[in-house]
C-alpha positions in Angstrom: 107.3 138.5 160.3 106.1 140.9 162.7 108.6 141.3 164.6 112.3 140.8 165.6 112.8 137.2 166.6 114.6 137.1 170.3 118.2 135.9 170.8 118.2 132.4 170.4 118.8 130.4 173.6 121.7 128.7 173.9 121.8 125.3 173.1 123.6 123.3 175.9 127.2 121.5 175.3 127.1 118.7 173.3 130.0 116.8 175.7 130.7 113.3 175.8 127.4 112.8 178.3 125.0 114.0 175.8 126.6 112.3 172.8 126.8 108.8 174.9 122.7 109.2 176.1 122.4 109.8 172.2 124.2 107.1 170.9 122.5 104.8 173.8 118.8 106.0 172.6 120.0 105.1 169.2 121.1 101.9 169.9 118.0 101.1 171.9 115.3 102.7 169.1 117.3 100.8 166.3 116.9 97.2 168.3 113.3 97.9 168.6 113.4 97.7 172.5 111.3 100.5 173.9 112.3 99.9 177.4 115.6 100.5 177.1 115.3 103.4 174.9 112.8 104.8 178.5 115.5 103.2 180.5 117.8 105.8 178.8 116.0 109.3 179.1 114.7 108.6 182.5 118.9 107.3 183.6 120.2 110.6 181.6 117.0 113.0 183.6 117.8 111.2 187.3 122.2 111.7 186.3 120.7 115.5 185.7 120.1 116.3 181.8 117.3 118.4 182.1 114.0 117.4 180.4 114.5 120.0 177.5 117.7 118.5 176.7 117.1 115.2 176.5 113.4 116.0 174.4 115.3 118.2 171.7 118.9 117.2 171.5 118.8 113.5 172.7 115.2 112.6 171.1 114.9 115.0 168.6 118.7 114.3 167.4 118.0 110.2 167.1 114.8 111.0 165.3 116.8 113.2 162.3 119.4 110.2 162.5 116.3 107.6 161.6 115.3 110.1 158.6 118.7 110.4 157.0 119.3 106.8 157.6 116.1 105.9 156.1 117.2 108.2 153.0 120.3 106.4 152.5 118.5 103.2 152.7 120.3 101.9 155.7 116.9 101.3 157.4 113.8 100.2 156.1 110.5 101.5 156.0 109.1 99.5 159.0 112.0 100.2 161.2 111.6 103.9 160.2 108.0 103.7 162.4 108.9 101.6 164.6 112.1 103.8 165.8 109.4 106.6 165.5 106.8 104.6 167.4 109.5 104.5 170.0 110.9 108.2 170.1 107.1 108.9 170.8 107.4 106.7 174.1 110.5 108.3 174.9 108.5 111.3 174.6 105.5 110.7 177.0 107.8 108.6 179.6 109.1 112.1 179.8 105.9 114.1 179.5 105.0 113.9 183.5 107.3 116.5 184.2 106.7 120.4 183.4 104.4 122.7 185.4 104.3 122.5 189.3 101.4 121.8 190.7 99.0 124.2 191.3 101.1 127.1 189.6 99.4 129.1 187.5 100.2 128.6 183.6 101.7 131.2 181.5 98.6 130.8 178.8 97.1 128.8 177.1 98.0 127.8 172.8 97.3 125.4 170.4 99.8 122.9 168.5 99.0 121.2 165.9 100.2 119.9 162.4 98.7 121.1 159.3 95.7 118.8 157.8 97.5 116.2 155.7 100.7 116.1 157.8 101.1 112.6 159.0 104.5 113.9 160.7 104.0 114.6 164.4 106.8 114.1 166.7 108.4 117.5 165.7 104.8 119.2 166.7 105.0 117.0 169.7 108.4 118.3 171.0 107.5 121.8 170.4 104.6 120.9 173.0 106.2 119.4 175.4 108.7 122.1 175.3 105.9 124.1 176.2 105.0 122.5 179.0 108.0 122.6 180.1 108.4 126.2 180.0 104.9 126.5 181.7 102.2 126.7 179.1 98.9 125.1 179.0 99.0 123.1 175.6 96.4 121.6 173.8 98.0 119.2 171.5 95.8 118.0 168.3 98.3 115.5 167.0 98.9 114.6 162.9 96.6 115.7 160.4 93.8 118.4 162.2 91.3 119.1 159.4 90.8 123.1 159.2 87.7 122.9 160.5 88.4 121.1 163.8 91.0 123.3 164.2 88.6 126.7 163.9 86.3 124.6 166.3 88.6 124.1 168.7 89.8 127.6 168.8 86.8 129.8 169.2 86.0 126.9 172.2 89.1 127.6 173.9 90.6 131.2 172.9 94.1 130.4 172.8 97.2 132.5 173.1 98.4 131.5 169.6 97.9 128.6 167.2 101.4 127.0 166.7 101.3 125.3 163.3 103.2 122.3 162.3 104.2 121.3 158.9 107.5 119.0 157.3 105.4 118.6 153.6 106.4 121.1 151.4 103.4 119.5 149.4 101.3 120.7 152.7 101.6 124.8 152.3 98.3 125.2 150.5 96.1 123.4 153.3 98.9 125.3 155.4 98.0 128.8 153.8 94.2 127.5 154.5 95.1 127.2 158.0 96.6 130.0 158.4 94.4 132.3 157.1 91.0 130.4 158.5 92.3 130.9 162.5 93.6 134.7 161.3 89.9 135.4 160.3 89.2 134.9 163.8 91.7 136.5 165.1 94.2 134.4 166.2 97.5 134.8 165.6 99.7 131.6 164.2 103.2 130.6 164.5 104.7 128.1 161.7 107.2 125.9 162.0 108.7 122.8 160.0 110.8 121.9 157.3 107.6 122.8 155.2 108.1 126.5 155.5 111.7 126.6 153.9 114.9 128.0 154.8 114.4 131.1 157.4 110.7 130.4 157.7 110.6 132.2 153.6 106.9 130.1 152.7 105.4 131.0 156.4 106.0 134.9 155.4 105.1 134.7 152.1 101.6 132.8 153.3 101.2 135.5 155.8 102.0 133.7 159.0 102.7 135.9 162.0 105.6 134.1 163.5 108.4 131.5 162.5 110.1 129.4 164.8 113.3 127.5 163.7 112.7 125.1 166.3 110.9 124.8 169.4 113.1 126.7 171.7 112.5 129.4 169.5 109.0 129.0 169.6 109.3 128.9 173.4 111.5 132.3 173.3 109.2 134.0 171.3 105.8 133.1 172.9 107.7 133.9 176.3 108.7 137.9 174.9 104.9 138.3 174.1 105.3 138.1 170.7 102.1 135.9 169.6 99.2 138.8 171.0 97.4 139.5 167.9 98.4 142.1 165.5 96.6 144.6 162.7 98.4 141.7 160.1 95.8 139.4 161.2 93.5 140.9 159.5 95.3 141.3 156.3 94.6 139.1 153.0 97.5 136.9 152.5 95.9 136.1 149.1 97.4 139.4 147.8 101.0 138.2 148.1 99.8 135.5 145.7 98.9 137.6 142.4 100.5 134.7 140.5 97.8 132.3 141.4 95.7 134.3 139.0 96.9 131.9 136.2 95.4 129.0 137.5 97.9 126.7 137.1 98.2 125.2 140.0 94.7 124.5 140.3 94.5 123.1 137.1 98.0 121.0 138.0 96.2 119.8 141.1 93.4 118.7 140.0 94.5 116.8 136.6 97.0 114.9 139.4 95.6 111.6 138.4 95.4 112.1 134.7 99.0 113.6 134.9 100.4 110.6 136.5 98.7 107.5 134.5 99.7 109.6 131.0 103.4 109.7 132.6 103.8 106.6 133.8 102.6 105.2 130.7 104.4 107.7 127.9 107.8 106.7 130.2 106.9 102.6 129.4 107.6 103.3 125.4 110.5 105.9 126.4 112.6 103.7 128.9 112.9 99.9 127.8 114.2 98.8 131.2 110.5 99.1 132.8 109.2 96.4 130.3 110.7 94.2 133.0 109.1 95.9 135.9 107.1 93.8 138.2 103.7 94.9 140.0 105.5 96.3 143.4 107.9 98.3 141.0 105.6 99.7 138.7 103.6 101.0 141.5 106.7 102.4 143.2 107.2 104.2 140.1 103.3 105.0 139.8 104.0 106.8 143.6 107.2 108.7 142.5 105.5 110.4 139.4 102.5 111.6 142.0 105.6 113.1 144.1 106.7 114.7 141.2 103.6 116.2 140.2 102.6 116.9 144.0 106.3 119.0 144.6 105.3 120.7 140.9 102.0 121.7 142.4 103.0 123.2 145.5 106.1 125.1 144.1 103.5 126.7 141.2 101.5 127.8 144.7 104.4 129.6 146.3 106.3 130.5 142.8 109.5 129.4 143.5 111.6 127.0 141.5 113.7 126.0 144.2 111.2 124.3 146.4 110.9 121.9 143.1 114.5 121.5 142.1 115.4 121.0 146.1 112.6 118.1 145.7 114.1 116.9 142.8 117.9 116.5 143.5 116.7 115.0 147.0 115.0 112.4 145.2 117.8 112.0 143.3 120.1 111.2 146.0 116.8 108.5 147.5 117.4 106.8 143.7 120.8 106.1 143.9 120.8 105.2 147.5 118.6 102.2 146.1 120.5 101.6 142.8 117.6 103.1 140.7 119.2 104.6 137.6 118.8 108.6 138.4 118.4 109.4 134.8 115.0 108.0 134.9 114.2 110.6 137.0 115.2 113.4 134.0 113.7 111.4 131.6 110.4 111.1 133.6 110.8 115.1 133.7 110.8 115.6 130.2 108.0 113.0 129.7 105.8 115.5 132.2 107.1 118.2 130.3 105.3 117.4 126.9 102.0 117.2 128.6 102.0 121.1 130.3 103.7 122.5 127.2 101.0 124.8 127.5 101.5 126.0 131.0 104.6 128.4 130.9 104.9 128.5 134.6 104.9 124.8 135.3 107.0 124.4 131.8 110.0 126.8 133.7 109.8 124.6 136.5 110.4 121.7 135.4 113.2 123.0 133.0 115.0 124.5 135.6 114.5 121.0 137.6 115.9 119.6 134.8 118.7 122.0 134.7 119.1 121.7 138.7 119.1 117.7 138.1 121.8 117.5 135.4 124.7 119.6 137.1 123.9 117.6 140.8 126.1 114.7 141.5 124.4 112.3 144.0 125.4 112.1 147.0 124.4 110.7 150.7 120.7 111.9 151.2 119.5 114.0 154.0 116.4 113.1 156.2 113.8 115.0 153.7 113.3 116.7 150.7 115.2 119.9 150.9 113.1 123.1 151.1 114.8 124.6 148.3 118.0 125.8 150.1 
């Protein structure tokens, strides 16, 4: 970081007001009825919850409540978007507010979520947040290739680029991003689940700002904090000597290979899959590519606990869903034989392994832990 991160602005009360708008939105999202769930914000804004509230502690709160529902496999996938689908109404029913008319904005930024990074509404409160606080935003949405983004910014010279990212698996297009808008100057601020506990992946990729949440990102654009510094120019590469090796690369790249050998060494190693049908096998298929994907990205920033975090999330999804866990360790060891050669990715996965045997399942939170 480059500098000292304000005081944190404090969060309003959560009294019995706040916690019944919540539980109303929640009921609303989880019935599928997306007027109600407007009915709700705009009752809770005219009975005098300001918009900030009701975007990041009434929205924002019910959306983290569909994740770890969805985790625990209380919800399915298709009422995970559509209570999504409907948050994002919520949203935009609320999005008229913000700046007066004709008063002059405080600047102008750019958020946006990393290429690849399908997860939006958490880059989309940040912005209205924003715009509440008097910014000019442009707001590129889920999954901004690089180069759009680099287009966009020498066309409008923001302020800052505010970069979005929940994927842990998303931190080397991230780093990409990062370092692309720095060679033109442009300072960026990250922000998600992505960038680990305190913000530790945006430093190490040479971000110039983290922001725990969008208040923060609010405080911290407001104290002046995103005008360029002499870090911009600085080669974030060098605080990756260990990328030298080439394992990552060569993990990334053999992804598909990886995966077919796994899922098919794991067919003579676990019986049980003999009975698999087409919808399970490819569920399995998809959970090895995980697997190798969270490998991949924790070989990029060199640290174990983004994998084992991964792992002992996943392991929490499995029994959530009755899926015997220890086909999880046995699908490690099964990955394990085919990078004997790789000592890097080898101490990975045997201290996932290690991580995975002394964790005792429990109820699952909304995403795969950062490594905490």
């Amino acid at each position: 970081m480059t500098a000292a991160p304000p005081a944190p602005r404090t969060r309003p009360e959560d009294g019995p007001q706040l916690s019944s708008v919540r539980e109303r939105l929640w009921e609303a999202v989880l019935d599928g009825d997306e007027y109600a769930a407007v009915d709700v914000v705009l009752g809770a804004r005219d009975a005098g919850l300001d918009e900030e509230t009701l975007l990041l502690d009434v929205i924002g709160a019910v959306q983290q409540r569909v994740g770890v529902e969805w985790a625990a496999d209380r919800i399915s996938v298709a009422q995970e978007h559509a209570t999504t689908a409907i948050n994002e109404r919520a949203v935009a029913a609320l999005s008229g507010a913000g700046r007066r008319p004709g008063a002059r904005p405080r600047g102008r930024v750019t958020v946006t979520c990393v290429d690849g990074e399908w997860h939006a509404l958490p880059a989309r409160l940040v912005a209205e947040v924003l715009r509440l606080r008097g910014w000019q935003v442009d707001y590129l949405g889920a999954q901004t290739p690089t180069p759009h983004l680099i287009a966009h910014v020498h066309r409008t010279n923001p302020a800052a680029v505010l970069l979005s990212s929940s994927l842990p698996t998303r931190l080397p297009t991230a780093h990409a991003a990062i370092t692309a808008c720095q060679a033109v100057g442009m300072p960026v601020m990250a922000g998600g689940a992505a960038f680990g506990e305190g913000g530790r992946y945006a430093r190490l990729l040479g971000a110039d700002h983290w922001a725990r949440d969008a208040r923060d990102a609010a405080d911290l654009l407001e104290g002046g904090t995103a005008q360029p510094y002499t870090s911009v120019s600085r080669q974030a590469v060098d605080d990756l000597p260990h990328l030298a090796d080439q394992e990552y690369t060569m993990v990334a790249r053999s992804r598909p290979r990886l995966v077919k050998q796994t899922l098919a060494d794991l067919e003579d190693r676990f019986p049980a899959m003999a009975a698999y049908d087409d919808a399970q096998r490819e569920r399995t298929a998809e959970d090895i590519a995980h697997i190798v994907d969270f490998l991949a990205a924790a070989l990029y920033v060199d640290d174990a606990r983004l994998f084992a975090g991964f792992l002992t999330w996943t392991a929490d999804i499995l029994a959530a869903r009755g899926v015997p866990v220890h086909s999880l360790a046995l699908g490690l060891d099964v990955l394990s034989r085919q990078l004997h050669d790789f000592p890097r990715s080898s101490s990975l996965l045997e201290q996932g392994a290690s991580a995975l045997a002394g964790h005792r399942p429990g109820s699952p939170a909304a995403g795969p832990g950062s490594g905490a």
